[in-house]
C-alpha positions as CSV (number, residue, x, y, z in Angstrom):
1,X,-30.9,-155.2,30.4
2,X,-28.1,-157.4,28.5
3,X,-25.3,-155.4,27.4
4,X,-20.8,-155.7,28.1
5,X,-20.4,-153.6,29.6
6,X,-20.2,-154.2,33.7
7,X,-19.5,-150.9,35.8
8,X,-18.6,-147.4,34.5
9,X,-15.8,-147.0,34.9
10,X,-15.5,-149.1,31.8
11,X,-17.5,-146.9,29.6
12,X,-15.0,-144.4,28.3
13,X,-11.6,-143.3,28.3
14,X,-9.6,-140.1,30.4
15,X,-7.4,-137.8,28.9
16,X,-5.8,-134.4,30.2
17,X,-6.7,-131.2,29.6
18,X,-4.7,-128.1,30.0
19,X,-5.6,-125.7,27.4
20,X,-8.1,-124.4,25.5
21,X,-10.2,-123.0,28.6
22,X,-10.6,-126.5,29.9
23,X,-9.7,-126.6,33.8
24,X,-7.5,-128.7,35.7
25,X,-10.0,-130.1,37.7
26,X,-11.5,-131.8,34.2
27,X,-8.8,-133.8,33.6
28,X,-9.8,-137.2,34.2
29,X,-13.3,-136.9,33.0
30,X,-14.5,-139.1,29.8
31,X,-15.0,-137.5,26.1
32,X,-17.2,-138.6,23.4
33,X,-14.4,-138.8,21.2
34,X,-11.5,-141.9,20.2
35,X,-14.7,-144.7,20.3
36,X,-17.9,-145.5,21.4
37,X,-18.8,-146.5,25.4
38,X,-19.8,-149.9,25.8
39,X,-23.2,-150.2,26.6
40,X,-24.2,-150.2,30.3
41,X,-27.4,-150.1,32.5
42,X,-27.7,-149.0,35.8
43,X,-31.0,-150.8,37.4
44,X,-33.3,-148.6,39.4
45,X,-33.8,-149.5,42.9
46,X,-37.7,-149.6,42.8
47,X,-38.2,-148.6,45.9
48,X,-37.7,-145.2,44.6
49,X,-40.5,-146.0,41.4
50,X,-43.9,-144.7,41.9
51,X,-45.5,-143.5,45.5
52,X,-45.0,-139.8,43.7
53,X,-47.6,-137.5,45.6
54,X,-48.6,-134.0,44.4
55,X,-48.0,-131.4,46.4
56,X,-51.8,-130.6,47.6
57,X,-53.9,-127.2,47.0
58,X,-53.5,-126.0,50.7
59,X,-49.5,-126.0,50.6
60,X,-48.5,-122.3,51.0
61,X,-46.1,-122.4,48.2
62,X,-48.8,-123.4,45.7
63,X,-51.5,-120.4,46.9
64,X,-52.6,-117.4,45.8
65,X,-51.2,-114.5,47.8
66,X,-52.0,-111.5,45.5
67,X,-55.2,-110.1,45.3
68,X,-57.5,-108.2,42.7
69,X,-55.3,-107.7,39.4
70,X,-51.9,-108.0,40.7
71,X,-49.2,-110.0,38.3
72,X,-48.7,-113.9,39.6
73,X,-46.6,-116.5,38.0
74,X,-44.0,-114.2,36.9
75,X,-41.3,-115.7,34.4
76,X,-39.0,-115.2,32.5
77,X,-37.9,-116.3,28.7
78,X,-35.6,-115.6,26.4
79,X,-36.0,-113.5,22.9
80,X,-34.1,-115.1,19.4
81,X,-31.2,-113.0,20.3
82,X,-29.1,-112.5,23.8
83,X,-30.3,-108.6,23.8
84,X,-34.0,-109.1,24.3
85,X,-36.0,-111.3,27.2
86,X,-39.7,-111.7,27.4
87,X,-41.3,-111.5,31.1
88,X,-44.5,-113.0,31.4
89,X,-47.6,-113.1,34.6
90,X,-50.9,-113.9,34.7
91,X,-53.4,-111.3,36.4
92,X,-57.1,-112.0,37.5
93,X,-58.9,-113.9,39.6
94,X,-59.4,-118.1,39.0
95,X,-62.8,-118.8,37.4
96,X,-63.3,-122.6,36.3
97,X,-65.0,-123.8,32.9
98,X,-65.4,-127.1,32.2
99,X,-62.3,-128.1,29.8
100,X,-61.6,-124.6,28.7
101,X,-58.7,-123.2,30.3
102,X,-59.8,-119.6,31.7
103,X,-61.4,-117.7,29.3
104,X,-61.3,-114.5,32.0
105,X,-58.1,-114.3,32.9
106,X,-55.2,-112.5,31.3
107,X,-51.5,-114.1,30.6
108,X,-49.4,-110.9,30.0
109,X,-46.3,-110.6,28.3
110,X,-43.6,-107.9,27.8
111,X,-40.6,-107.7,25.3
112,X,-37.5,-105.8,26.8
113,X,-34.8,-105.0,24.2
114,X,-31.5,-103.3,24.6
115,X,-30.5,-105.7,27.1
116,X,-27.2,-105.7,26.0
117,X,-25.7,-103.0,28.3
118,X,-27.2,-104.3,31.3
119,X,-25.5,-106.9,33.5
120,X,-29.0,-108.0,35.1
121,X,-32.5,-107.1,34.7
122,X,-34.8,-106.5,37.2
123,X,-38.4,-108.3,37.6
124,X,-40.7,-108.2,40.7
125,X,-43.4,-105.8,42.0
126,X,-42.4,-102.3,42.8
127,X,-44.6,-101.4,45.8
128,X,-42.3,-102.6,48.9
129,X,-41.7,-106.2,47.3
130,X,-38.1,-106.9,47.1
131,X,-36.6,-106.8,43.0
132,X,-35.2,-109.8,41.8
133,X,-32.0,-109.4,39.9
134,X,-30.3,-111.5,37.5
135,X,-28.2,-112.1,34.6
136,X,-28.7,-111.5,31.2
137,X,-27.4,-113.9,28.1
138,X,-24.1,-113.5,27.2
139,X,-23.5,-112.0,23.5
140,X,-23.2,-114.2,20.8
141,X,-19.7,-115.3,19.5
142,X,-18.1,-118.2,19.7
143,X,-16.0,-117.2,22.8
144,X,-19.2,-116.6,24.8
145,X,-21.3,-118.9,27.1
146,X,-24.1,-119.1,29.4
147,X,-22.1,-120.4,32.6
148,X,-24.7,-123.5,33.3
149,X,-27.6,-124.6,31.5
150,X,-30.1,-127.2,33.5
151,X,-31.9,-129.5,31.8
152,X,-35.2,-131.7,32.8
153,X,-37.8,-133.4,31.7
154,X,-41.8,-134.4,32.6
155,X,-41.9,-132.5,36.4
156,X,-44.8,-131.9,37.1
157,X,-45.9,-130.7,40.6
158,X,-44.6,-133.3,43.0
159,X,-42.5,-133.6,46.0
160,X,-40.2,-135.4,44.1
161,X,-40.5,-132.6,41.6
162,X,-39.8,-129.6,44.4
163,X,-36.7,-132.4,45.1
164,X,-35.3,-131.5,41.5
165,X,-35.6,-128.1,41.8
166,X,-34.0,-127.9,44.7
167,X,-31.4,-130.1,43.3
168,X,-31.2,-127.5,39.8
169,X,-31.1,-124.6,42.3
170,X,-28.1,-125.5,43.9
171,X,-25.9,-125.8,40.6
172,X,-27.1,-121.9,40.0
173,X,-28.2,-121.7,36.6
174,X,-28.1,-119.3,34.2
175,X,-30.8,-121.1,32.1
176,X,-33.5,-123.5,32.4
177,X,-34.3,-126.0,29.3
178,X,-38.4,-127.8,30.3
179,X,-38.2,-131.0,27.5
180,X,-42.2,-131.0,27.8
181,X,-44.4,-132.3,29.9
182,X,-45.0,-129.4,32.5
183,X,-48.0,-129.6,35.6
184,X,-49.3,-132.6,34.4
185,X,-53.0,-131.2,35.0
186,X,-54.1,-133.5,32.7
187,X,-54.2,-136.4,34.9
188,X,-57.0,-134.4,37.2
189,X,-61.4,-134.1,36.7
190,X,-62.1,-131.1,36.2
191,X,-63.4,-131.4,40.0
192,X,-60.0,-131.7,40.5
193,X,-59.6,-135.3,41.4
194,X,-56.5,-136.9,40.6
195,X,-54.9,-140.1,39.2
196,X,-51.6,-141.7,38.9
197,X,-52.9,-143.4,35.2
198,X,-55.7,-141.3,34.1
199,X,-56.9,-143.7,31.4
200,X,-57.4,-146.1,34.4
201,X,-59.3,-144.4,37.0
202,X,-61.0,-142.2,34.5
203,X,-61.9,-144.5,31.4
204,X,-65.6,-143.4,31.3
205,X,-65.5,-139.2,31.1
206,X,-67.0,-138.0,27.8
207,X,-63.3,-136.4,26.9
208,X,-60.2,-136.2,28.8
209,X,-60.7,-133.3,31.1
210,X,-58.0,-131.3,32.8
211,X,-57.9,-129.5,35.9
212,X,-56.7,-125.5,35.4
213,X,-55.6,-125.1,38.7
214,X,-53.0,-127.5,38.7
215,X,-51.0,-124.9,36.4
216,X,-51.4,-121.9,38.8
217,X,-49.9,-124.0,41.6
218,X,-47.1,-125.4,39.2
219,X,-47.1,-121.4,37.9
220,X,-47.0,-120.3,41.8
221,X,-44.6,-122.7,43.0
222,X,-41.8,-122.1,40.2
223,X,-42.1,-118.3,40.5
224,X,-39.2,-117.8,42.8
225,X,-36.7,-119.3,40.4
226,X,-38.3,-118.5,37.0
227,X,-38.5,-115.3,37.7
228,X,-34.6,-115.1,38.3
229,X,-34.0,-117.5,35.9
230,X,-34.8,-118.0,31.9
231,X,-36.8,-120.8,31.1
232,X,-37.8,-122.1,27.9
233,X,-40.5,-124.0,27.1
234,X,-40.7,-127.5,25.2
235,X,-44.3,-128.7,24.3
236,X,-45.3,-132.4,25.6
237,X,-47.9,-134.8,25.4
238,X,-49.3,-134.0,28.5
239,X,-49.9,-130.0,27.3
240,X,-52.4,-131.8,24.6
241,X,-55.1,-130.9,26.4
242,X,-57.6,-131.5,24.0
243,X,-61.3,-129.9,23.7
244,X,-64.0,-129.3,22.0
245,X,-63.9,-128.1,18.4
246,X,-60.1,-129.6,18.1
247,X,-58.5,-127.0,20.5
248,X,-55.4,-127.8,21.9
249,X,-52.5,-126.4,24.2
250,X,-54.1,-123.7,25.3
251,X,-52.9,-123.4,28.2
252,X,-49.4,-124.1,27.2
253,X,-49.1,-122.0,24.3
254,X,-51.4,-118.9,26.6
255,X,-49.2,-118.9,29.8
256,X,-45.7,-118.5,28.7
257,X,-44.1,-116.3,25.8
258,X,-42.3,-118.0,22.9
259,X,-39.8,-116.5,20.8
260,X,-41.3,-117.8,17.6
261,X,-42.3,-114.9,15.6
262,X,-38.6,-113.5,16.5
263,X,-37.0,-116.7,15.0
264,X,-39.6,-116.6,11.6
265,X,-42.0,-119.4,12.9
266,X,-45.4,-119.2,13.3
267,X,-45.8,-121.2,15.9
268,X,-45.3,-121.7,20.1
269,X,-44.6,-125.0,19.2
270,X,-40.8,-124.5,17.1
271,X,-38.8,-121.7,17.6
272,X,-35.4,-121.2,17.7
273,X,-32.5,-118.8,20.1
274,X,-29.4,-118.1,20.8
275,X,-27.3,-118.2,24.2
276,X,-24.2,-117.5,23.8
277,X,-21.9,-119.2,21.1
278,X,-25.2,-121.7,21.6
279,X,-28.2,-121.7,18.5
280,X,-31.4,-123.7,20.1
281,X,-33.6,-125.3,17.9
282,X,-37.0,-126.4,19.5
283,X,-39.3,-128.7,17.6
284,X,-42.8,-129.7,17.6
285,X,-43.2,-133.8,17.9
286,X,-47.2,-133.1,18.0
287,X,-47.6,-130.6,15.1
288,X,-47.4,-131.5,11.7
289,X,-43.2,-132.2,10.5
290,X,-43.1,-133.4,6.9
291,X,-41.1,-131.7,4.0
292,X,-44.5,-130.1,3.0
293,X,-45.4,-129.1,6.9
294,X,-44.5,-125.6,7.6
295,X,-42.7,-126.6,10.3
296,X,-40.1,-128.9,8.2
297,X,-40.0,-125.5,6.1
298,X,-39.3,-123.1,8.5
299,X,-36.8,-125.5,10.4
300,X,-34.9,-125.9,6.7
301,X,-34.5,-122.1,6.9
302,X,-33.5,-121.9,10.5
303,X,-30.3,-124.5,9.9
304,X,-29.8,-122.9,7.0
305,X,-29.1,-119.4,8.9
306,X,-27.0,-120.7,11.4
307,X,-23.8,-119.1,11.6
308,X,-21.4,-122.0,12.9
309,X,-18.5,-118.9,13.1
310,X,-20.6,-116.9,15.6
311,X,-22.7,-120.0,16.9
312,X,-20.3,-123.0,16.9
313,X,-22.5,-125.2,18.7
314,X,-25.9,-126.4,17.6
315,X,-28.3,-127.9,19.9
316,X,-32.2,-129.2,19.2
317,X,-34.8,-130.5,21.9
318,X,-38.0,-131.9,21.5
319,X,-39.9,-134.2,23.9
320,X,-40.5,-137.9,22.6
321,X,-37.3,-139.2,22.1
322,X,-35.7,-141.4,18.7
323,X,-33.5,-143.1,20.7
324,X,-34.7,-144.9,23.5
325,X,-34.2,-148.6,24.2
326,X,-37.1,-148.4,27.1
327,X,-40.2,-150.5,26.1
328,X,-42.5,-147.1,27.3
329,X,-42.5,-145.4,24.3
330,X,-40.1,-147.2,22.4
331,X,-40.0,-146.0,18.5
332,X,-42.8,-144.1,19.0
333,X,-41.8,-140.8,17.2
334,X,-40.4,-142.9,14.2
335,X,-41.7,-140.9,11.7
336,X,-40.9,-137.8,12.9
337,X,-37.3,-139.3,13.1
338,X,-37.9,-140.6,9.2
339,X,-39.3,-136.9,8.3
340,X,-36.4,-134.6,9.9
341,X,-33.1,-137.2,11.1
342,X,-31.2,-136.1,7.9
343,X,-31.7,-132.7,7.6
344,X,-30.4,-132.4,11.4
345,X,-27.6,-134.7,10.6
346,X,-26.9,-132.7,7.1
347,X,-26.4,-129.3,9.5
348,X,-24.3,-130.7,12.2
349,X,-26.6,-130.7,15.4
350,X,-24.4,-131.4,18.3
351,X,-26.7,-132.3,21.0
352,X,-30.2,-133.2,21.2
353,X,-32.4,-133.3,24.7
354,X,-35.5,-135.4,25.0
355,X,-37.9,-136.2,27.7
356,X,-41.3,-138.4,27.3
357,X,-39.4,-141.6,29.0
358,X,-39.4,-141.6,32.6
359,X,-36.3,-142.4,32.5
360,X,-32.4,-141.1,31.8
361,X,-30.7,-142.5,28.7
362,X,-27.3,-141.0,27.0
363,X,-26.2,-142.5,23.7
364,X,-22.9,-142.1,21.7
365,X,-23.1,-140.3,18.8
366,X,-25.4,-142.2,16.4
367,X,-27.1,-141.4,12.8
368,X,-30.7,-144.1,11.2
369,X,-29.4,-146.2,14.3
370,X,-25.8,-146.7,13.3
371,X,-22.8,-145.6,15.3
372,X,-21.5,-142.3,13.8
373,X,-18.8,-140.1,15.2
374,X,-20.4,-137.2,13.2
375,X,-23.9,-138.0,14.8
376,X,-25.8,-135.7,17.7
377,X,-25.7,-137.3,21.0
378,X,-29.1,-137.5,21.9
379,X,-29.8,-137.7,26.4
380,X,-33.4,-138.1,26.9
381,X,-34.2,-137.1,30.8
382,X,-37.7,-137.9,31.3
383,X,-38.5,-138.2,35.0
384,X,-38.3,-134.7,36.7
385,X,-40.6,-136.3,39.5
386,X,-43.7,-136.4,37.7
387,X,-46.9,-138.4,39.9
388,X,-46.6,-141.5,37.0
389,X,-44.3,-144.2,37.2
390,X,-40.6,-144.5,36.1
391,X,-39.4,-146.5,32.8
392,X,-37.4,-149.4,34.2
393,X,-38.3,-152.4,31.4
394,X,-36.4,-152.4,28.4
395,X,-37.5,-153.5,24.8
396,X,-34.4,-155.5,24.3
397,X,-34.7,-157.9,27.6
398,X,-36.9,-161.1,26.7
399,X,-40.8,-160.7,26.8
400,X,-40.3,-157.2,26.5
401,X,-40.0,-156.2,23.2
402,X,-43.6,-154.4,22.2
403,X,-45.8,-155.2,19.4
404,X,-45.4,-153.3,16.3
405,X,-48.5,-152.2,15.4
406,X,-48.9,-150.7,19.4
407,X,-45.6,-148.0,19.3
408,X,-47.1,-145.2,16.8
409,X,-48.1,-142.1,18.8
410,X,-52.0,-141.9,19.2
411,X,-52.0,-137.9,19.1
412,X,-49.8,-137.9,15.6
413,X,-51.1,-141.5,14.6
414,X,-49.0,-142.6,11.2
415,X,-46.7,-145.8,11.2
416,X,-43.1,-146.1,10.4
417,X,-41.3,-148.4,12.8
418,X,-41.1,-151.3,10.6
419,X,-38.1,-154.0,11.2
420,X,-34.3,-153.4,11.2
421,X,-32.9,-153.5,7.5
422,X,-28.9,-154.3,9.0
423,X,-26.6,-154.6,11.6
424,X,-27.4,-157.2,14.9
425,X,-30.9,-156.4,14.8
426,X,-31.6,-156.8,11.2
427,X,-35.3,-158.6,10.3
428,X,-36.0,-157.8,13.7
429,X,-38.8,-154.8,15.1
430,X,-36.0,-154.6,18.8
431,X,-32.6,-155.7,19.5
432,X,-31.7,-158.8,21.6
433,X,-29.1,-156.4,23.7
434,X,-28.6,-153.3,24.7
435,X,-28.0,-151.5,21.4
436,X,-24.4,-150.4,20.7
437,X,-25.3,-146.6,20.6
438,X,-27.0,-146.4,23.8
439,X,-24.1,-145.9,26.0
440,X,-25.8,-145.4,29.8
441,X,-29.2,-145.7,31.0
442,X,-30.4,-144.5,34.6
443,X,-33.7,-143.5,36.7
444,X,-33.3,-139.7,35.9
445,X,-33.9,-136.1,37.1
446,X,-31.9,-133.2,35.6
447,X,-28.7,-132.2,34.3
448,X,-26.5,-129.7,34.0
449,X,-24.8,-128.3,30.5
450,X,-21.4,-126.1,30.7
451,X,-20.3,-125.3,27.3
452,X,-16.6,-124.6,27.8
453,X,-15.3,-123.3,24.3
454,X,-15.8,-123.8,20.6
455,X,-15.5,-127.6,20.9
456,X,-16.2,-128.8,24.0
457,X,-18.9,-129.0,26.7
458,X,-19.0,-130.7,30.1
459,X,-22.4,-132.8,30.7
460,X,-23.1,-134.1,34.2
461,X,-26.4,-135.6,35.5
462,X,-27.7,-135.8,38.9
463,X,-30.0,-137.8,40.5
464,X,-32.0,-136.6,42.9
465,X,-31.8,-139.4,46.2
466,X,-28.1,-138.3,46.0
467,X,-26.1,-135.1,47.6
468,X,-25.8,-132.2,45.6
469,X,-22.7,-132.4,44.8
470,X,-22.4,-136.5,43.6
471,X,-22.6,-136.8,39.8
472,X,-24.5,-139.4,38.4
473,X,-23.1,-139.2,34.9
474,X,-20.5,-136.9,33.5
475,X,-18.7,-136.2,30.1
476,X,-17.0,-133.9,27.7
477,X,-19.1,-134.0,24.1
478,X,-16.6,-133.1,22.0
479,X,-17.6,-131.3,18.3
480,X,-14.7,-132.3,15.9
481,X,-15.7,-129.3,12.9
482,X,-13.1,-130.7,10.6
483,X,-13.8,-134.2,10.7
484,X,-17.8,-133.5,10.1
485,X,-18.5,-130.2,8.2
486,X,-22.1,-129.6,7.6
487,X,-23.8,-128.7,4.8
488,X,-23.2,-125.5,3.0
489,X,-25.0,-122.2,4.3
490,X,-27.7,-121.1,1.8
491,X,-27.4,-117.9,0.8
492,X,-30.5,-115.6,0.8
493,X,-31.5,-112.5,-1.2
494,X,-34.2,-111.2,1.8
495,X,-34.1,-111.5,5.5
496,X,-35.5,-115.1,6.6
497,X,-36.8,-114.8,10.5
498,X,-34.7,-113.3,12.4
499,X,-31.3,-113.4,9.4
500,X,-29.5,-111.0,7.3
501,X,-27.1,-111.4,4.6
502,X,-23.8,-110.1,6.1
503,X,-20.4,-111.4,4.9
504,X,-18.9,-114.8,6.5
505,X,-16.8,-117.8,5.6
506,X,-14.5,-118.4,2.7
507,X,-14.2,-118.2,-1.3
508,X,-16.9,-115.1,-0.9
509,X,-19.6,-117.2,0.5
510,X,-22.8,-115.2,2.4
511,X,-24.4,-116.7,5.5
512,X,-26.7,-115.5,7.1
513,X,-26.9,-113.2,10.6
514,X,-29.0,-112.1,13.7
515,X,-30.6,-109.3,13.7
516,X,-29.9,-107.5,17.0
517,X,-33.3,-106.2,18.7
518,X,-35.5,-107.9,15.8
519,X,-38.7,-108.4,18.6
520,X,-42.3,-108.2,18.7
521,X,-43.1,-105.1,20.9
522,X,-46.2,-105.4,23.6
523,X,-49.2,-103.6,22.8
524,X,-49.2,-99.5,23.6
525,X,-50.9,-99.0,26.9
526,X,-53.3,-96.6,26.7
527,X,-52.8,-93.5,29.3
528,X,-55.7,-93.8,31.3
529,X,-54.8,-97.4,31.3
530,X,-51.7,-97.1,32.3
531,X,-52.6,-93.7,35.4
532,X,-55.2,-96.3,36.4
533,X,-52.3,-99.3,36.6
534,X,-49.8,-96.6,38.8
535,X,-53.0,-95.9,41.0
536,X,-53.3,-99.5,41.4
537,X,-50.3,-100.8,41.6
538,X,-50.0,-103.7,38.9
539,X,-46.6,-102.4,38.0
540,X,-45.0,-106.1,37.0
541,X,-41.2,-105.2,36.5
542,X,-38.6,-102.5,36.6
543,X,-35.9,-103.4,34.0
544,X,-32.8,-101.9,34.5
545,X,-30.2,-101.3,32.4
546,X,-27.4,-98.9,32.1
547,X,-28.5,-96.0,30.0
548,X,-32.7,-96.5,31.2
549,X,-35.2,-98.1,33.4
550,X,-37.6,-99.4,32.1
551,X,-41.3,-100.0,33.6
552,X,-44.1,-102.4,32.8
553,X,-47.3,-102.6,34.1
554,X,-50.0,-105.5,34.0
555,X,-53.3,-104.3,32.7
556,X,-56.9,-105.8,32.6
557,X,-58.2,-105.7,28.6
């Protein structure tokens, strides 16, 4: 890939850091701040491309070892606010339809509010199974952060994907973002035969089957950390899943819980939370995003809530990237970019994750393509170890740039990617360099977010063939609130999601503010349900906090 740049080192600039809750040991670390990085590519070593192999159906850490009704899969997920979690599991007994994702077995979830008190919750199975414990979200205010957040992309259920974990164990998280693209079951007959490129092997099956399964062993294998940790969920191509009569996601949007009624949406696929001083904003890119789409709607009311005093930092994630110079995928969500770009860059998102490109990619701050230092920086981190290839061509290296009329998504369909209107690419569909706001570009597998204070947060990314401890890209995003303020807060008569109407800002302005405790509540289990759970013993979790404990039980409807 053409571009000036020749070796890191001279991508940014060091500064010292003394104050402001920034440590010592951060000193000499570049910030996105004083001008753009050069543009620099690191090439992958292909012997590390493909020859991904999923981890088969006899490995222990993939099997079954409950048996009759007893929870499996246990995870955990965050509510819209820090004093709420959701736990989810999946009781029965594997039957196999043909497409349909089990129609007779049962994905549970619970609520658990009142968190705030506690400094970890408890989930695991009661009779002689040892509890895990772990942290709860730190409250909300601008002084208050999850210690690290670990990001990745499209992992599917690999070695190389049990490689990233490993990796993402080791820096200890306190929260797990999944950009989309989860077991990858999709790629599997319904016989459960696999393929590296399922259009490839499988070009002549009636409709794109999927193979169930593979999410129980992806469900049994993650267990051990998202049950300790908090994981939220990103929708990807690969939950598609299509079937008959139009269905899709079912398996996605069945097996883990989802804020969204919470955060005012009424869907699994956009939502919005809060960690910390931190707002989340997850979006759809394959359901409808237009300014008459409900999801355009409810994400204009969302931003519009945000309270920058108490939540300082604003950070969205969806899977197909904008920014991407790699010719795999390249301008592909273009008109979700047209549709939703300037309402994000009117309300000051910081940061924006990505996955979808098997690849990792960090740009400087950009806005419609143009350099901007009040822009998001977007990182897309594509390859958690998925079975299909990496990204290594890019769409500005000779012979490489894709025909037009090829990038439009074929789930979303539409067309918007039409040629460059200015700057060095201008009459031209790609750029004959590395584009000036793509500042690095790497094979990828996950990284790590440490939000340090109102204004600055510490991004690293590690790549798996190294040591735990070597960083494969590291630096300080930097918000700059006076330079870029956002767009006023609309003020509302009536709650909106999640918000009231509480005082904040100057010259009398309203903004709106979270609701502590504003959850969904399970069902009411019926007593002879729940004597007949006890006698059983399908008690899921034990939540405790200071003032209660708090039990739930998995139950067959």
């Amino acid at each position: 890939m053409n571009g000036p740049g020749t070796s890191e080192e001279s991508t940014g600039i060091c500064i010292c850091h003394t104050k402001n809750g920034m440590l010592d040991e951060d000193s000499m670390r570049p910030i996105s701040v004083a001008r753009p990085f050069n543009p620099v590519t690191i090439p992958l070593d292909k012997s590390f491309r493909g020859h991904a192999i999923d981890l088969p159906d006899n490995d222990p850490r993939v099997q079954r070892n409950v048996t009759g009704f007893e929870p499996e899969q246990i995870s955990v997920s965050l509510s819209s606010t820090y004093d709420s979690v959701w736990i989810s599991w999946i009781t029965g007994t594997l039957k196999r339809i043909f497409v349909i994702p089990y129609p007779y077995f049962d994905c549970q979830y619970a609520c658990l509010t009142d968190t705030q008190e506690a400094d970890c919750f408890s989930v695991g199975i009661e009779k002689g199974r040892k509890m895990d414990r772990e942290k709860t979200m730190p409250v909300s205010n601008p002084k208050s952060y999850p210690s690290r957040i670990a990001v990745m992309g499209d992992l599917g259920l690999t070695y190389n994907s049990t490689s990233t974990v490993e990796h993402l164990r080791s820096n200890k998280p306190d929260l797990i973002l999944l950009v989309g693209d989860v077991s990858y079951a999709n790629l599997y007959l319904t016989n459960g035969t696999g393929s590296d490129c399922y259009s490839c092997s499988f070009s002549d099956t009636p409709i794109h089957e999927t193979y169930q399964p593979r999410w129980d062993y992806w469900g049994r294998y993650m267990q051990p950390v998202i049950s300790k940790v908090p994981i939220m969920m990103v929708q990807g191509n690969h939950e598609i899943e299509e079937q008959a009569q139009n269905r899709t996601f079912a398996s996605y949007s069945s097996r883990f819980a989802f804020p969204s009624k919470e955060s005012g949406s009424s869907s699994t696929f956009y939502y919005s939370f809060n960690a910390g001083g931190i707002h989340f904003i997850v979006l759809g890119g394959y359901v409808a995003y237009n300014k008459s789409d409900d999801q355009y709607k409810w994400l204009e009311k969302d931003l519009a809530n945000v309270n920058r005093e108490i939540t300082p930092w604003l950070v969205a994630t969806w899977h197909p990237p904008w920014y991407t110079t790699y010719t795999a995928h390249y301008r592909e969500a273009e008109c979700m970019k047209v549709a939703m770009e300037d309402l994000l860059y009117q309300y000051g998102v910081d940061i924006v994750f990505n996955g979808h490109v098997h690849a990792y990619e960090r740009s400087n701050r950009v806005y419609n393509y143009n350099l901007d230092p009040c822009g998001p920086v977007y990182i897309a981190i594509g390859d958690g170890g998925n079975r299909e290839k990496m990204a290594i061509t890019h769409a500005d290296d000779p012979g490489n740039c894709p025909e037009p009329s090829t990038t439009p998504d074929e789930f979303m369909g539409g067309f918007c990617a039409y040629n460059f209107t200015s700057g060095p690419a201008a009459g031209k569909f790609c750029w004959d360099r590395q584009p000036e706001y793509s500042a690095t570009g790497k094979p990828a597998c996950h990284g790590i977010l440490e939000v340090k204070n109102e204004t600055h947060a510490l991004w690293t990314w590690h790549r798996n063939q190294d040591m735990y401890n070597k960083v494969g890209d590291q630096i300080y995003i930097v918000r700059q609130p006076q330079r870029c303020p956002v767009k006023p807060k609309v003020s509302k008569n009536s709650p909106v999601g999640r918000g009231v109407v509480v005082p904040g800002g100057g010259g009398g302005s309203t903004v709106t503010g979270v609701v502590p405790g504003a959850v969904v509540p399970p069902p009411a289990i019926p007593p002879a349900v729940l004597k007949s759970c006890k006698n059983t013993g399908s008690l899921v979790s034990v939540i405790g906090t200071k003032r209660d404990k708090r039990k739930v039980y998995a139950y067959h409807l």
